[in-house]
C-alpha positions in Angstrom: 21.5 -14.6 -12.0 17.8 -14.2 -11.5 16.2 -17.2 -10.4 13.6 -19.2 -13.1 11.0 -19.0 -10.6 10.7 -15.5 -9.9 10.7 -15.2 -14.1 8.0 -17.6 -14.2 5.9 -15.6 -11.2 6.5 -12.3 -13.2 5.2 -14.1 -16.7 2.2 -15.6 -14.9 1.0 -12.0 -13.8 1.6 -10.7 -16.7 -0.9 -13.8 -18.6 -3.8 -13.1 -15.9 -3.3 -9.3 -16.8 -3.1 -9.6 -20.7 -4.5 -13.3 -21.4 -1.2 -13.4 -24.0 1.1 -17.0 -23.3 4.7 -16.2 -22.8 7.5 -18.2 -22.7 11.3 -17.7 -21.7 14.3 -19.5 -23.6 18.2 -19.1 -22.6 20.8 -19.2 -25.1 20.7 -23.0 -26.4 17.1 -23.0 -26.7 15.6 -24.1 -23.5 12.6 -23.3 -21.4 13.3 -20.9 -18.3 9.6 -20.2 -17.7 6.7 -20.6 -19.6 3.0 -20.0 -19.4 2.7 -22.0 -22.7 1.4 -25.6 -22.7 4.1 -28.2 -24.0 7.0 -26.1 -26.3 6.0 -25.4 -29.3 8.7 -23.1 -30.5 11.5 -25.1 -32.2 15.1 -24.9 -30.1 16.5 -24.2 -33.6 14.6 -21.0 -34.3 15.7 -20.0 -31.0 19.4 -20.8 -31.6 19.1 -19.2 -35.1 17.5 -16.0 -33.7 20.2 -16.0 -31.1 22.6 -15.3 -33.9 20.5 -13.0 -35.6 21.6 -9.0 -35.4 17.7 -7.9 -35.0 16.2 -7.6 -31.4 13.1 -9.0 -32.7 11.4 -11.1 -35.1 8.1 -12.4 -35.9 7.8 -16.4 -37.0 4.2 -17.2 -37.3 1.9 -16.3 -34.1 5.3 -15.7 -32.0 6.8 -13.0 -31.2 10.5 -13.5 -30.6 12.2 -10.3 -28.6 15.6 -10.6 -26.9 16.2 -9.7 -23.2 19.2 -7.8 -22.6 21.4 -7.0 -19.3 23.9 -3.6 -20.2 24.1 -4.6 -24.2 24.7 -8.5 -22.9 21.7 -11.2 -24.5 20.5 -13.3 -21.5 17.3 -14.5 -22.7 14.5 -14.7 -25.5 11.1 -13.6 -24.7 8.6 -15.5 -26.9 4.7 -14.2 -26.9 2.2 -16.5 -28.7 -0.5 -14.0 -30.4 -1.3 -12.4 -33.9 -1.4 -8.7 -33.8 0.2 -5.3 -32.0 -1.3 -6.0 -28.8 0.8 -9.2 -28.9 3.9 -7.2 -29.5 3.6 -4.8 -27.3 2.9 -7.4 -24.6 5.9 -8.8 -25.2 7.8 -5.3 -25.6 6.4 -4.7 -21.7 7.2 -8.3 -20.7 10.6 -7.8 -21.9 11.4 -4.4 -19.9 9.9 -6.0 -16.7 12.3 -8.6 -16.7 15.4 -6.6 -17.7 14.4 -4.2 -14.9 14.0 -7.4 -12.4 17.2 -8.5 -13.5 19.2 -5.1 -12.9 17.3 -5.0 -9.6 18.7 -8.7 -8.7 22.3 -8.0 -9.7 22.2 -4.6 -7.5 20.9 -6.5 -4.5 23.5 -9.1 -4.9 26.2 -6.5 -5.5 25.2 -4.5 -2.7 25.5 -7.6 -0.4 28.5 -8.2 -1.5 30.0 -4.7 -1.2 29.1 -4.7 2.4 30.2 -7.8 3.4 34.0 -6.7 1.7 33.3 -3.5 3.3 32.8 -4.9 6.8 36.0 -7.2 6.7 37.7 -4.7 5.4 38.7 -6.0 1.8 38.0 -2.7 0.0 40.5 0.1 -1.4 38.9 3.3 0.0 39.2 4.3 -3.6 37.1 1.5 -4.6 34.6 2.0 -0.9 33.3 5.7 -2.8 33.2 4.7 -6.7 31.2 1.2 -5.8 29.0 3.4 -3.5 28.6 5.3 -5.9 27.7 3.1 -8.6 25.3 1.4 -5.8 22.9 4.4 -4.7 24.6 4.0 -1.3 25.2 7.1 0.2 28.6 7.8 1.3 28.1 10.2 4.2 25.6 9.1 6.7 25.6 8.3 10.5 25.5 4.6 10.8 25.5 1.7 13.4 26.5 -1.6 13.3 24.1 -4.4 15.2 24.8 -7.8 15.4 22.1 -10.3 16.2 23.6 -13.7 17.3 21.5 -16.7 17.3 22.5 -20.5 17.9 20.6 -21.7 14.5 19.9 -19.1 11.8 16.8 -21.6 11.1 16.1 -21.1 6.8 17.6 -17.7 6.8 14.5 -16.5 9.5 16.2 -13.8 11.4 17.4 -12.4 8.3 14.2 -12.2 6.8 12.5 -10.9 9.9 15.4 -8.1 9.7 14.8 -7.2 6.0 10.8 -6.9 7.3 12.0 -4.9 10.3 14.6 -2.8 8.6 14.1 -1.1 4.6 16.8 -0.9 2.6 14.6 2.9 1.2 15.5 4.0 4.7 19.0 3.3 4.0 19.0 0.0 6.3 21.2 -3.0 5.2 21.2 -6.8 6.6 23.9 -9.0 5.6 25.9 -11.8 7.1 29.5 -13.1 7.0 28.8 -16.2 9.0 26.2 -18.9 9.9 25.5 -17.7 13.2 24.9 -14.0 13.3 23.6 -11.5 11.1 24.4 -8.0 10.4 22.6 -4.9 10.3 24.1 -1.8 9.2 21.6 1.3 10.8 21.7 4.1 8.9 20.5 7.1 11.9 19.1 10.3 11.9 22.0 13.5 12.8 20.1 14.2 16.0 20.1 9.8 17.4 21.3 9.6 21.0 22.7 6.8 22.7 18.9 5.6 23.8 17.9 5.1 20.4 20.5 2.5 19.4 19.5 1.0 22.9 15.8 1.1 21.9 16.9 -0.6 18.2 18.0 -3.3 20.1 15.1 -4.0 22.5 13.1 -4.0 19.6 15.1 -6.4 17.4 15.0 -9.0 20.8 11.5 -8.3 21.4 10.8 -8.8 17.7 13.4 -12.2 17.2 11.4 -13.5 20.7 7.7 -13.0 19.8 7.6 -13.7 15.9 10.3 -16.5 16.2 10.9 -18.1 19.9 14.1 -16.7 19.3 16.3 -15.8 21.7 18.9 -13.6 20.6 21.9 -11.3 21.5 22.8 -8.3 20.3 25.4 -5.8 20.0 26.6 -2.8 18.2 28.9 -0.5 18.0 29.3 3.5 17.9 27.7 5.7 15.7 30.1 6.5 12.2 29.5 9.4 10.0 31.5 7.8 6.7 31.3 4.9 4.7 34.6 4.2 5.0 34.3 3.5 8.6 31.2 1.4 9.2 33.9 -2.1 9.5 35.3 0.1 12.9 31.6 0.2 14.0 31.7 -4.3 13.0 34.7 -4.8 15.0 33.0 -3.1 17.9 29.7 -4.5 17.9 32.1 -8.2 17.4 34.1 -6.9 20.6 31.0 -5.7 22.3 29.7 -9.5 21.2 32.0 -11.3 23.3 32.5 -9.1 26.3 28.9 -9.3 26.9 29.4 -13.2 26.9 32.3 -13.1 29.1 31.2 -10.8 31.7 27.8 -10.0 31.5 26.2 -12.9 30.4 22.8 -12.4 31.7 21.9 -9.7 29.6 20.9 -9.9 26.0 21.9 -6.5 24.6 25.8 -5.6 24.8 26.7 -1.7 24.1 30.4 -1.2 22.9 30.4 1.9 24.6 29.3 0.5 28.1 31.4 -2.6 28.4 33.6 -0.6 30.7 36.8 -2.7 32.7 35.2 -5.7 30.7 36.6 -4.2 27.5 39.9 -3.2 28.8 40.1 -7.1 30.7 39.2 -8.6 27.0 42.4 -6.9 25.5 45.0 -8.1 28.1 47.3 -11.3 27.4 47.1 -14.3 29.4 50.3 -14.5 30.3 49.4 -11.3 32.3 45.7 -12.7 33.2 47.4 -15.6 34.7 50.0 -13.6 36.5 48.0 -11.5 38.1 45.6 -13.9 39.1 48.5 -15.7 41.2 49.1 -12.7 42.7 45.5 -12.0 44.4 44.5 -15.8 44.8 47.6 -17.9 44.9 46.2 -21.5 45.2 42.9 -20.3 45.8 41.0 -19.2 42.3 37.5 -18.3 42.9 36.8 -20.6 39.4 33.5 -21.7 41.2 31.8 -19.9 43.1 28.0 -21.2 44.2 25.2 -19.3 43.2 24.3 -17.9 46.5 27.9 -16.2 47.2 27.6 -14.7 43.5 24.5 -13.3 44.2 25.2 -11.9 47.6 28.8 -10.2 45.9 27.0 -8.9 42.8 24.0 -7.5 44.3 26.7 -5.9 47.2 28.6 -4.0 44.4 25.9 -3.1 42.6 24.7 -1.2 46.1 28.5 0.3 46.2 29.5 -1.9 48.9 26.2 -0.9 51.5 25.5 -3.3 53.7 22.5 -2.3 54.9 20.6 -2.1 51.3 22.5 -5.0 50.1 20.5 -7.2 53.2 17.4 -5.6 52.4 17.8 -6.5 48.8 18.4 -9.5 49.6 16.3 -10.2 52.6 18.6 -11.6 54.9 20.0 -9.9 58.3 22.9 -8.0 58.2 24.7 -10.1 60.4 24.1 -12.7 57.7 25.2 -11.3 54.6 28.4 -9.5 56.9 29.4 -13.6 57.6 29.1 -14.3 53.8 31.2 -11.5 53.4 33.6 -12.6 56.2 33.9 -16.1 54.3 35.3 -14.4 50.9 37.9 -12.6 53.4 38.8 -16.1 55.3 39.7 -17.8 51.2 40.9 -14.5 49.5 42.2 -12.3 52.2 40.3 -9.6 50.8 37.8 -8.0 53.0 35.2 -6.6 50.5 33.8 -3.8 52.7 37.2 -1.6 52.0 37.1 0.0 48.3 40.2 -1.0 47.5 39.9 -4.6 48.1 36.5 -4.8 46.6 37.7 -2.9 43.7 40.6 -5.5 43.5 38.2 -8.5 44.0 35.8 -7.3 41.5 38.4 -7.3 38.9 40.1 -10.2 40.0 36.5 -12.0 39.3 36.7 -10.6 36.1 39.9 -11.7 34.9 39.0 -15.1 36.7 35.8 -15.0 33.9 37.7 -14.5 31.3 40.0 -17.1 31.8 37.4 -19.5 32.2 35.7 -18.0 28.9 39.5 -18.6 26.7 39.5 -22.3 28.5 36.0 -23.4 27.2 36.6 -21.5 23.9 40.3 -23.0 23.5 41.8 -19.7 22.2 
């Protein structure tokens, strides 16, 4: 139900406008919002014009008009003045509130259908005739972002969203937990991959210099139906925790570029831990220090190059060929053949993971 301050804010613009006191009663007679000093209109008339068939009714220097919601009596309007222009104060007062009222309940219901929607509680069936019934088109390409933050501080990334994002461009935020909110993209027919990318910089730039926020975000693929914008959620949640898992040090996660991480995230651990025995035996890289991480990421990000690796990393060649030497003495995996690198790389993977179910106790 609409909220008694947001009636009384609507009622005190309406007395600077029209200098006419107004007052709003619910069903047994008492104040919702008033502009009125004191109440001076008895609970009894109010009760008594409750029953009453008629939508309005005069009793002295008040006019007494009901407030409806689709044939339903939710409040009375009273306006304090002789006269028409009293009236049809009131008659105004009373269609701006009905209209704020309709506009709450399809907010409310719209968060609600796409919360169901998302966890998939909806009959597709019901999916088109709620759309319907909601102004929410049914056939439009759509993304799913998630924005996860630590602390959803008083509801502040979701209102930066809803500032960010207009529900007249189709755009919807929701949530259906304390620490991430949703927003559902609707996209133009010609978006490319780069401009979901570019959504996302600018929701992380946004979150980090209105709020000190520092956020991560996902999403999914691009959907053309309704029906399917909960396979875009599951994504983006995948997308979520792979990013965690394995690429922790960036901010943005892509469902479509998580790669072997994706494939890693799906595998049992029965298998995980099998497999691990099998490359490491008693020897599972679970710590490595930060200088052999950096000298094995940077050296498979340059496709196993030695040369550019060292100049990347100023060091000699000789240098980073020992670190790489000291991996082969504890793994017996020499990382300058493909195959072995390709094995270790994965191993490290699985190795993350493992470390990531542990912490999580999954």
């Amino acid at each position: 139900m609409i909220t008694s301050q947001i009636i009384q804010n609507s009622i005190d613009e309406l007395k600077l406008i029209t200098r006419v006191d107004l007052g709003v009663y619910d069903l047994n007679g008492q104040v919702v919002a008033s502009t009125m000093e004191g109440s001076d209109v008895d609970n009894s008339l109010i009760r008594s014009f409750v029953n009453s068939p008629a939508d309005s009714q005069v009793v002295g220097a008040h006019h007494l008009l009901k407030i409806l919601d689709e044939g339903e009596l939710l409040y009375i309007l009273v306006a304090r003045g002789m006269g028409e222009d009293a009236y049809m104060v009131a008659k105004i007062a009373v269609s701006q509130l009905q209209h704020l009222v309709v506009a709450y309940k399809e907010r409310v219901d719209r968060n609600n259908f796409f919360q169901n929607l998302l966890l998939d509680n909806l009959l597709l069936v019901d999916i088109y005739n709620r759309a319907k019934k909601l102004h929410i088109e049914a056939t439009c390409p759509r993304a799913v972002f998630l924005v996860e933050t630590k602390v959803e501080k008083d509801g502040i990334v979701t209102e930066l969203l809803k500032g960010m994002f207009s529900t007249q461009a189709g755009d919807y935020v929701t949530a259906v937990d304390e620490t991430s909110v949703i927003l559902i993209k609707a996209l133009d027919e010609e978006s490319l991959p780069e401009t979901l990318e570019e959504v996302a910089e600018t929701i992380v730039g946004m979150m980090n210099a209105e709020a000190m926020l520092n956020v991560r975000v996902a999403y999914g693929t691009v959907v053309q139906e309704l029906k399917d914008v909960s396979k875009s959620y599951k994504e983006a949640k995948m997308a979520l925790d792979v990013g965690k898992i394995f690429y922790a040090e960036k901010s943005i996660a892509a469902y479509s570029t998580l790669g072997i991480g994706r494939l890693i995230y799906q595998l049992p651990v029965n298998l995980c831990k099998i497999f691990i025995e099998e490359i490491f035996g008693d020897n599972v890289p679970y710590d490595l220090d930060e200088e052999t991480l950096t000298t094995l990421n940077k050296f498979f990000e340059n496709n196993l190059n030695v040369s550019e690796t060292s100049r990347q990393l100023f060091v000699h060649r000789n240098t980073l060929v020992y670190r790489l030497e000291k991996v082969q003495k504890s793994t017996g995996l020499d990382l300058r053949s493909f195959d072995d690198a390709l094995t270790f790389k994965i191993a490290l993977m699985v190795v993350n993971y493992m470390k990531y179910l542990d912490t999580n106790e999954f």
